[in-house]
Backbone as numpy.savetxt, mean C-alpha at the origin, in Angstrom:
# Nx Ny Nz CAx CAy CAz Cx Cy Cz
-14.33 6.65 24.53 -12.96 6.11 24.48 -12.85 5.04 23.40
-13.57 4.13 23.03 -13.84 3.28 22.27 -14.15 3.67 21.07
-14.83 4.69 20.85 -15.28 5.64 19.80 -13.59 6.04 19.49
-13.15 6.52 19.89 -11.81 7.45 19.29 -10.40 6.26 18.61
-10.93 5.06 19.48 -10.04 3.38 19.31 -10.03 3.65 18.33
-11.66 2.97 18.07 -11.92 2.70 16.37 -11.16 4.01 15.84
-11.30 5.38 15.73 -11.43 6.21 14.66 -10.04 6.25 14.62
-9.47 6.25 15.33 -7.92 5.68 15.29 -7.46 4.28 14.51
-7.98 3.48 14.66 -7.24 2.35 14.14 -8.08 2.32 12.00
-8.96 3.34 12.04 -9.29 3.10 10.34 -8.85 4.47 10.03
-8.01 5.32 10.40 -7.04 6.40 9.99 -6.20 5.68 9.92
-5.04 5.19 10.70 -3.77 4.25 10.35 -4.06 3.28 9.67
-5.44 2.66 9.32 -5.22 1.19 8.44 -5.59 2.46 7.35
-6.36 3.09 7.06 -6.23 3.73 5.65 -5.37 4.10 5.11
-4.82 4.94 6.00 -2.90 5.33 5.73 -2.14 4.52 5.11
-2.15 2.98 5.55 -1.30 2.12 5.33 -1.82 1.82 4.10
-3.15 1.13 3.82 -3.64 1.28 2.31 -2.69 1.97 1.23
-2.86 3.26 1.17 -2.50 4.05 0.71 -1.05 4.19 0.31
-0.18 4.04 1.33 1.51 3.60 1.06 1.68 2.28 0.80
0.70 1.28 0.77 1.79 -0.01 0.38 1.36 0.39 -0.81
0.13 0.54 -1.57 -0.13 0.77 -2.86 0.36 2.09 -4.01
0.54 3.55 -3.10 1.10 4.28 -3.65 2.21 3.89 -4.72
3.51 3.51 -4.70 4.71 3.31 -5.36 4.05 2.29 -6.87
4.94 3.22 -7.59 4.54 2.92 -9.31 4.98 1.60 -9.82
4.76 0.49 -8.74 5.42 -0.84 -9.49 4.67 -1.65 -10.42
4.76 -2.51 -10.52 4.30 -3.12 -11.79 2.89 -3.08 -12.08
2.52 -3.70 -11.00 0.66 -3.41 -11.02 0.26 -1.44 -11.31
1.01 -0.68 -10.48 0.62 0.61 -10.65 0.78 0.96 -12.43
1.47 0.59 -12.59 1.54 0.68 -14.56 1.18 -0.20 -15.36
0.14 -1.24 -14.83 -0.80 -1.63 -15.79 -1.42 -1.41 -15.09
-2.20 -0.69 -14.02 -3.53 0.16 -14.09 -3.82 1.07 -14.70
-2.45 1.82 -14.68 -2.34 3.37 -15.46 -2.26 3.30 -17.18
-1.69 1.69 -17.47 -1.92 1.25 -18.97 -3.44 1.04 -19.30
-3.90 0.38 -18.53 -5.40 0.09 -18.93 -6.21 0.95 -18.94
-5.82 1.96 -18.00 -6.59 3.34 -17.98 -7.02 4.22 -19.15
-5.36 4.36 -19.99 -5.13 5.13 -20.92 -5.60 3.95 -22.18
-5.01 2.75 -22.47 -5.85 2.10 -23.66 -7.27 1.65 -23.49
-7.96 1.94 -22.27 -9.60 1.59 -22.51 -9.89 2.48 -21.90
-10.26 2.83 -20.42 -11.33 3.53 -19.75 -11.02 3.58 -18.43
-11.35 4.71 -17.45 -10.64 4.51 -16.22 -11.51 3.41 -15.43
-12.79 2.67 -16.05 -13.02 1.75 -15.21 -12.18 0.17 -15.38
-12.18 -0.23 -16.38 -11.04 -1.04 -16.59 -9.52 -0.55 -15.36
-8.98 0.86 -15.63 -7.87 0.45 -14.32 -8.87 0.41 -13.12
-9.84 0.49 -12.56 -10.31 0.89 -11.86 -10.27 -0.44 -10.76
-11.22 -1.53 -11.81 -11.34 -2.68 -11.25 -9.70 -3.34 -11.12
-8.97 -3.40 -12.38 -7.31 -3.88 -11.70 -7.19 -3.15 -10.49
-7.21 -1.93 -10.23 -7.63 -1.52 -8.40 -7.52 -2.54 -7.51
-9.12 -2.89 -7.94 -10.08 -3.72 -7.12 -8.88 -4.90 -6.46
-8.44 -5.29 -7.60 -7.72 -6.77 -7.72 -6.28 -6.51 -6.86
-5.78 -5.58 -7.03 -4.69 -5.36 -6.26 -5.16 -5.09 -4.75
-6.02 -4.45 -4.15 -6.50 -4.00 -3.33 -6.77 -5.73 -2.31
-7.59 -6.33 -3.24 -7.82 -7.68 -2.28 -6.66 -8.27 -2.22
-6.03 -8.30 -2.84 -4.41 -8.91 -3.07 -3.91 -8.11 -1.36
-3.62 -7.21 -1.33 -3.19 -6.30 -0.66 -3.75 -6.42 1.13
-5.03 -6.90 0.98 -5.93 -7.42 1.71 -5.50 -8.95 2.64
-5.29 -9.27 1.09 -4.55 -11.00 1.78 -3.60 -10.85 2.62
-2.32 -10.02 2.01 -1.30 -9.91 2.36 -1.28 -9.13 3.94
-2.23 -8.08 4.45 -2.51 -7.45 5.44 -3.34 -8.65 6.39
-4.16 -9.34 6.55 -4.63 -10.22 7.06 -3.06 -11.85 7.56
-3.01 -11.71 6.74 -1.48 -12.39 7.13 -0.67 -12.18 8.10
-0.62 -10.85 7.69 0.53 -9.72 8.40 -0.06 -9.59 9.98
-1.07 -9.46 9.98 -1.85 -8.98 11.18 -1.95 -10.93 12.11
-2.20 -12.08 11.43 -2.37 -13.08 12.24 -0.99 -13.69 12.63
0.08 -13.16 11.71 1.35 -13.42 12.55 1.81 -12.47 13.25
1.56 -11.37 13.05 1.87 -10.59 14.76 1.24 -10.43 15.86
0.24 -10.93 15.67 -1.10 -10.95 16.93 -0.25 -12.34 17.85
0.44 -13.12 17.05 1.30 -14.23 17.81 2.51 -13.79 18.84
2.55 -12.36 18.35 3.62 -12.20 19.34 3.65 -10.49 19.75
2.55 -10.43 20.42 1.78 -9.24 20.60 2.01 -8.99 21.66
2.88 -9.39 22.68 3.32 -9.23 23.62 4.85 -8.92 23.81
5.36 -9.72 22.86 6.72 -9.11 22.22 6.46 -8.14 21.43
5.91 -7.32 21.39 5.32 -6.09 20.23 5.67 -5.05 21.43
4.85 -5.24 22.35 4.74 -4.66 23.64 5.89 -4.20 24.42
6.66 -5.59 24.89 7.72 -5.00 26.05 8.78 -4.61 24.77
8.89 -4.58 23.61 9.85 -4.07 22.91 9.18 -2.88 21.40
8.05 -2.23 22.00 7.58 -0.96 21.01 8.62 -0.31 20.18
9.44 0.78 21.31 10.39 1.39 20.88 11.35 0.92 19.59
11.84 -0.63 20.49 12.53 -0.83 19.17 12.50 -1.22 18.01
11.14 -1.56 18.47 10.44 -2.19 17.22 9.95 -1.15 16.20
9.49 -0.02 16.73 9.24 1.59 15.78 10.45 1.78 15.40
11.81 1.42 16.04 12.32 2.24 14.78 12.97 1.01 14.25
13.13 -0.09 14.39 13.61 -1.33 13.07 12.44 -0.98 11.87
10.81 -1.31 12.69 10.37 -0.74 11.21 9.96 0.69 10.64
10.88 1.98 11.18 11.16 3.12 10.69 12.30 2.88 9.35
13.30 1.95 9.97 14.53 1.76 9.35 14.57 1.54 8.07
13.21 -0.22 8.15 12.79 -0.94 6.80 12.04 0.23 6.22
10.99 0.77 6.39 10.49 1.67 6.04 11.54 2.72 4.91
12.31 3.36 5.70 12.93 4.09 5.15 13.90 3.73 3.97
14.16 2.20 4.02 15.08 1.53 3.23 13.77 0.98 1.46
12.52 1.09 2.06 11.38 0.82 1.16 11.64 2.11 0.54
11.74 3.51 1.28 11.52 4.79 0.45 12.74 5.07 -0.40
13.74 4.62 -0.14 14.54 4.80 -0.87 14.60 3.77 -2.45
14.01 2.76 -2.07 14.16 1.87 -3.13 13.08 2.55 -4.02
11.59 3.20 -3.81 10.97 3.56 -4.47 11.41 4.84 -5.30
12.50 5.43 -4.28 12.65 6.93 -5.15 13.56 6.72 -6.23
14.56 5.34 -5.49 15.33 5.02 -7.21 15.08 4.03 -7.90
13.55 3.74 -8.01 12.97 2.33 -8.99 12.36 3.43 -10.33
12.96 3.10 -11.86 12.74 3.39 -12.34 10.82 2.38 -13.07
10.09 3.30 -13.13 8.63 2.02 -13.01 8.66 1.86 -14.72
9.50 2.92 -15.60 9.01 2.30 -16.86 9.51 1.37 -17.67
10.55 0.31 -16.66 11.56 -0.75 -16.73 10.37 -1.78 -17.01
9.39 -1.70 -16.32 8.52 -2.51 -16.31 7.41 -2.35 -16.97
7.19 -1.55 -17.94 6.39 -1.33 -18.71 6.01 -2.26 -20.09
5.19 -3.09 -20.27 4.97 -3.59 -21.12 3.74 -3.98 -21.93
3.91 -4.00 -23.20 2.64 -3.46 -23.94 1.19 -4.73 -23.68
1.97 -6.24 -23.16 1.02 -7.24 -23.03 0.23 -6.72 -22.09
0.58 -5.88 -20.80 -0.85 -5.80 -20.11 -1.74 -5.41 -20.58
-2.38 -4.58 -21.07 -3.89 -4.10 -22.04 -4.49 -5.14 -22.67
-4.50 -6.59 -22.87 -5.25 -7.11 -23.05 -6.38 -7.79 -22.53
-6.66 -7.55 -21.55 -7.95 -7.75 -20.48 -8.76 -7.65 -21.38
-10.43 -7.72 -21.15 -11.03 -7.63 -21.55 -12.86 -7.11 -21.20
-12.78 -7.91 -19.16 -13.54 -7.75 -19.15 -13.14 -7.13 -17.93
-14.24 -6.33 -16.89 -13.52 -6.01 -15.61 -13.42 -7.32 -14.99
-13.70 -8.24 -14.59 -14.13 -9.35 -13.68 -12.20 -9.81 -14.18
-11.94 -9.90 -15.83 -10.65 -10.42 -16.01 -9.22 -9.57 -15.31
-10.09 -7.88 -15.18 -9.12 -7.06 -14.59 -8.65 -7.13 -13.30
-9.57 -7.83 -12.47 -9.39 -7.76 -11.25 -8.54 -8.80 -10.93
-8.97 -9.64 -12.00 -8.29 -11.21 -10.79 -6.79 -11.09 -11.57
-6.89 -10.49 -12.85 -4.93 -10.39 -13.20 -4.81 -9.69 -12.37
-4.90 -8.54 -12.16 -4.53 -8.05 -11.16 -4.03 -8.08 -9.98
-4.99 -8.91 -9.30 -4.95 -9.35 -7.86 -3.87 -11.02 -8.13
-3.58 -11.15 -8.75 -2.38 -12.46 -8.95 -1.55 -11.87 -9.35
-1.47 -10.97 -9.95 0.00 -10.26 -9.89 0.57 -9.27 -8.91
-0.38 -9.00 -8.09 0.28 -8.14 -6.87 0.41 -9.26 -5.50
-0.23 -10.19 -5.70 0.29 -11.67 -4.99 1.44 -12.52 -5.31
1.83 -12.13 -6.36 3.16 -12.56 -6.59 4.54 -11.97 -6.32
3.95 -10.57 -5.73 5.03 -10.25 -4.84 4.78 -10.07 -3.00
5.72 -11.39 -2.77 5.12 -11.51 -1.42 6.04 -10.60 -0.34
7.09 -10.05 -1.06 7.83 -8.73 -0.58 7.10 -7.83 0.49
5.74 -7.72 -0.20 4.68 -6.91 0.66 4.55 -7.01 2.22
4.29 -8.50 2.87 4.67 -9.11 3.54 5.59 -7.69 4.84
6.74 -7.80 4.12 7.65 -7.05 4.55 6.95 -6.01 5.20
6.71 -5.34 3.91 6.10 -3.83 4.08 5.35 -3.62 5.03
4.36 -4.67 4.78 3.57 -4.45 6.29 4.10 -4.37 7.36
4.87 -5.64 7.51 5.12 -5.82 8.38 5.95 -4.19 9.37
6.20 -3.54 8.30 7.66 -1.96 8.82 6.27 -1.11 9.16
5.30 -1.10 8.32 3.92 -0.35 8.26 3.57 -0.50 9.81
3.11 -1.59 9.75 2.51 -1.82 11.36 3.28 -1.24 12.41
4.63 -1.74 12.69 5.14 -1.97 13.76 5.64 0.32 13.64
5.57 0.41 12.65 5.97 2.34 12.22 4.50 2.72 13.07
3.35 2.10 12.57 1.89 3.04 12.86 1.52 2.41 14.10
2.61 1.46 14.90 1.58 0.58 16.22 0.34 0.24 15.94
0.29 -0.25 14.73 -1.05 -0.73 14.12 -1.51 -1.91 14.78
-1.03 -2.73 15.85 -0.97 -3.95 16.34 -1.12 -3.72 17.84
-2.13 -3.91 18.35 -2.03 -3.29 19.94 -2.86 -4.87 20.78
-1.59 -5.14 21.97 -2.13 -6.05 22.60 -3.50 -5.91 23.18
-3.79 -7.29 23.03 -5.91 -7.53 23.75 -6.36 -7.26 23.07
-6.30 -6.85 21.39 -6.94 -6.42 20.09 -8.28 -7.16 20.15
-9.61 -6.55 19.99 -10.59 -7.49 19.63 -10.46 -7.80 18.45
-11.14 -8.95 17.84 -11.22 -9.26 16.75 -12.24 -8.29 15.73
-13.16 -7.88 16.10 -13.68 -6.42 15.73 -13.28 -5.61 15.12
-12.28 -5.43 16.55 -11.27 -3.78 15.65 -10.20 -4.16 14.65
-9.67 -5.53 14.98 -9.10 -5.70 13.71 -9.69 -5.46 12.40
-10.97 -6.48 12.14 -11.68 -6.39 11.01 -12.21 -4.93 10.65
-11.86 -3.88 11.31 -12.32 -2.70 11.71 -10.75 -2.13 10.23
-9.83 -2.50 11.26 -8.55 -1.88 10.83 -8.31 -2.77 9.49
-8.39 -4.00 9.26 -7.98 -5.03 7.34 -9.31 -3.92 7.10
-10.71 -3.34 7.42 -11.42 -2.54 6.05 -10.69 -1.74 5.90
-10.55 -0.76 7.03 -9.83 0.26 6.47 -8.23 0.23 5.02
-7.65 -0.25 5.62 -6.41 -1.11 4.64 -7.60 -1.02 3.05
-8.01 -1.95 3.35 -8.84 -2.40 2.04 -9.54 -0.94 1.26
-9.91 -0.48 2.27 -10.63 0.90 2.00 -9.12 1.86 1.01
-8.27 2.14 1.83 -7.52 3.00 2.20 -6.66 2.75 0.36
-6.26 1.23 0.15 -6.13 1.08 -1.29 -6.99 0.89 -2.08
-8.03 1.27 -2.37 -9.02 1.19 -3.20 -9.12 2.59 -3.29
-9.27 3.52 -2.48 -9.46 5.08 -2.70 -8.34 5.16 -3.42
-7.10 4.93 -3.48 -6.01 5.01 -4.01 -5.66 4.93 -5.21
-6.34 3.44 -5.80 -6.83 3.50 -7.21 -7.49 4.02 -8.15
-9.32 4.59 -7.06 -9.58 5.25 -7.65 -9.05 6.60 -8.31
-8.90 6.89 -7.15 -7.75 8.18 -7.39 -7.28 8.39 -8.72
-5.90 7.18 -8.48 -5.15 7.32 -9.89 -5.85 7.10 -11.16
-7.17 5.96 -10.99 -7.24 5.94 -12.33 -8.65 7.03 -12.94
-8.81 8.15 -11.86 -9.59 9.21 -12.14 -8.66 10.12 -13.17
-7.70 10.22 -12.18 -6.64 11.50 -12.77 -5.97 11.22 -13.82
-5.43 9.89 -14.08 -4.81 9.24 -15.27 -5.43 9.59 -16.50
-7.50 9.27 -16.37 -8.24 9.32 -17.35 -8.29 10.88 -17.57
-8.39 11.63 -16.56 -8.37 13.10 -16.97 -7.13 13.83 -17.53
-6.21 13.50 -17.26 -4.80 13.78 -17.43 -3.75 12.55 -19.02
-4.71 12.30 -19.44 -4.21 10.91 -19.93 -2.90 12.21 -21.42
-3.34 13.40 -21.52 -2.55 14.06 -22.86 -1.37 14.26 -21.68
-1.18 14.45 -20.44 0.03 15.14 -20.31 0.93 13.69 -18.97
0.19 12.53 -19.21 1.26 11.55 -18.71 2.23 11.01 -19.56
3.35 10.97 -19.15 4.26 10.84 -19.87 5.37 10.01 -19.19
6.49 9.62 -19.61 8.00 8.76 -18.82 8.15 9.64 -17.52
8.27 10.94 -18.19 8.92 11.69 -16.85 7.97 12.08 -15.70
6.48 11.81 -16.39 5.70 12.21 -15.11 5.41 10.61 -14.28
5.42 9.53 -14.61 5.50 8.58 -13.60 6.73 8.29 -12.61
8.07 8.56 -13.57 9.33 8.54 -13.13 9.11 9.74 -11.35
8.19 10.95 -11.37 8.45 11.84 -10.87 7.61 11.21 -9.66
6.23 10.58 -10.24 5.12 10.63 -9.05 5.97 9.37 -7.82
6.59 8.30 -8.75 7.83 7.24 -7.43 8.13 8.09 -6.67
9.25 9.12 -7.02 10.47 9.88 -6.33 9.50 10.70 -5.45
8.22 11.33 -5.34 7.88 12.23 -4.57 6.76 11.02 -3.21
6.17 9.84 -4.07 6.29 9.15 -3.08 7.08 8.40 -2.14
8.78 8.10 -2.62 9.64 7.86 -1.66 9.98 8.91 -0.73
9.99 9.95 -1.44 10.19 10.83 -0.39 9.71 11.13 1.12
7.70 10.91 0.44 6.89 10.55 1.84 7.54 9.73 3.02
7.82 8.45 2.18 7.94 7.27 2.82 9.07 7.56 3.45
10.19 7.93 2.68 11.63 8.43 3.75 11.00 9.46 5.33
10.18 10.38 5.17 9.71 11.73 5.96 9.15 10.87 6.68
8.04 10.16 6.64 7.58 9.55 7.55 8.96 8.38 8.76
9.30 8.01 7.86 10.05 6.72 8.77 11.26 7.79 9.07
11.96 8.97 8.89 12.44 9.40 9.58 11.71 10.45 10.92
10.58 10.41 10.73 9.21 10.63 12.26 9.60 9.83 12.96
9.32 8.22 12.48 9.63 7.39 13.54 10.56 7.16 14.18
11.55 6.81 13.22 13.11 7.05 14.07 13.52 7.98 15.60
12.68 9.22 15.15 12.54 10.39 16.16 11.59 10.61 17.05
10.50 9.73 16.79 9.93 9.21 17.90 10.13 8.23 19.11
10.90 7.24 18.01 11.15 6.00 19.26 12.62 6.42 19.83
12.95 7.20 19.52 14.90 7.64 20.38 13.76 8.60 21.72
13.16 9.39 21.01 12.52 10.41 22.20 11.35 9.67 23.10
């Protein structure tokens, strides 16, 4: 039973990894810049940096709702679908954020990985918006379950941590392999098919917590 806890709670913290970091915002296009003007380890480590960033922001998220983890409780339902709602109001903003608004040629000047990480990770801390996200993340995945050990938390922030770091790698595998056929319209496309997720999912929830 404990066995299936855990394997449960580092599937939903990976998940969540994965969607706060998915969407092509600013950090996602200077990883995908650094990728293409040096090497996919250069975006690799900006990864890194967003990922602990991402980390902070999930550790946050998690010690102010553990405060009211009991109000989590006698109000689940409505709480799945307020953050189905935010959720869904995140997917929409991603499917109409154009990411190459924010494109600019100063990021590529890094130099070393160690410099990639920590720009990195201060610029995805400077949007404390995230905050939010989690916050729709959690309360969407019941990522927050009263009597939590402290264990399984640290169980569930790796996963998170895990969950955006595979994420990076990811992109900045495929970026480096793919670097002749990325283009305006193919980042413009990869947002819109991740809002879409994000809409599909938080309209799950919606239809979970009415049923």
């Amino acid at each position: 039973m404990y066995l299936c806890n855990v394997i449960d709670i580092i599937y939903k913290g990976f998940i969540i990894g994965i969607l706060v970091s998915a969407p092509m915002g600013p950090v996602g296009l200077l990883i995908i810049q650094r990728t293409l003007n040096k090497d996919r380890w250069h975006g690799f480590f900006s990864g890194v940096g967003a990922a602990l960033s991402d980390l902070f922001y999930a550790t946050i998220t998690c010690m102010g709702m553990g405060i009211v983890v009991s109000f989590i409780e006698q109000n689940q339902n409505i709480l799945q679908m307020v953050g189905s709602i935010l959720l869904f109001v995140y997917g929409i903003y991603t499917f109409r954020t154009n990411p190459v608004k924010n494109l600019h040629k100063g990021g590529v000047k890094t130099r070393t990985h160690s410099q990639d990480t920590i720009s990195a990770f201060f610029l995805t801390l400077s949007n404390p918006l995230i905050l939010v996200i989690y916050i729709a993340l959690f309360a969407r995945f019941n990522f927050i379950v009263p009597n939590e050990k402290v264990y399984s938390m640290l169980v569930g922030l790796s996963a998170i941590f895990l969950g955006a770091l595979a994420w990076w790698y990811l992109v900045s595998y495929l970026v480096n392999h793919l670097r002749k056929i990325i283009n305006v319209s193919a980042l413009w496309m990869i947002n819109r098919i991740f809002g879409v997720i994000i809409m599909a999912l938080s309209v799950l929830g919606i239809v979970l917590a009415i049923v």
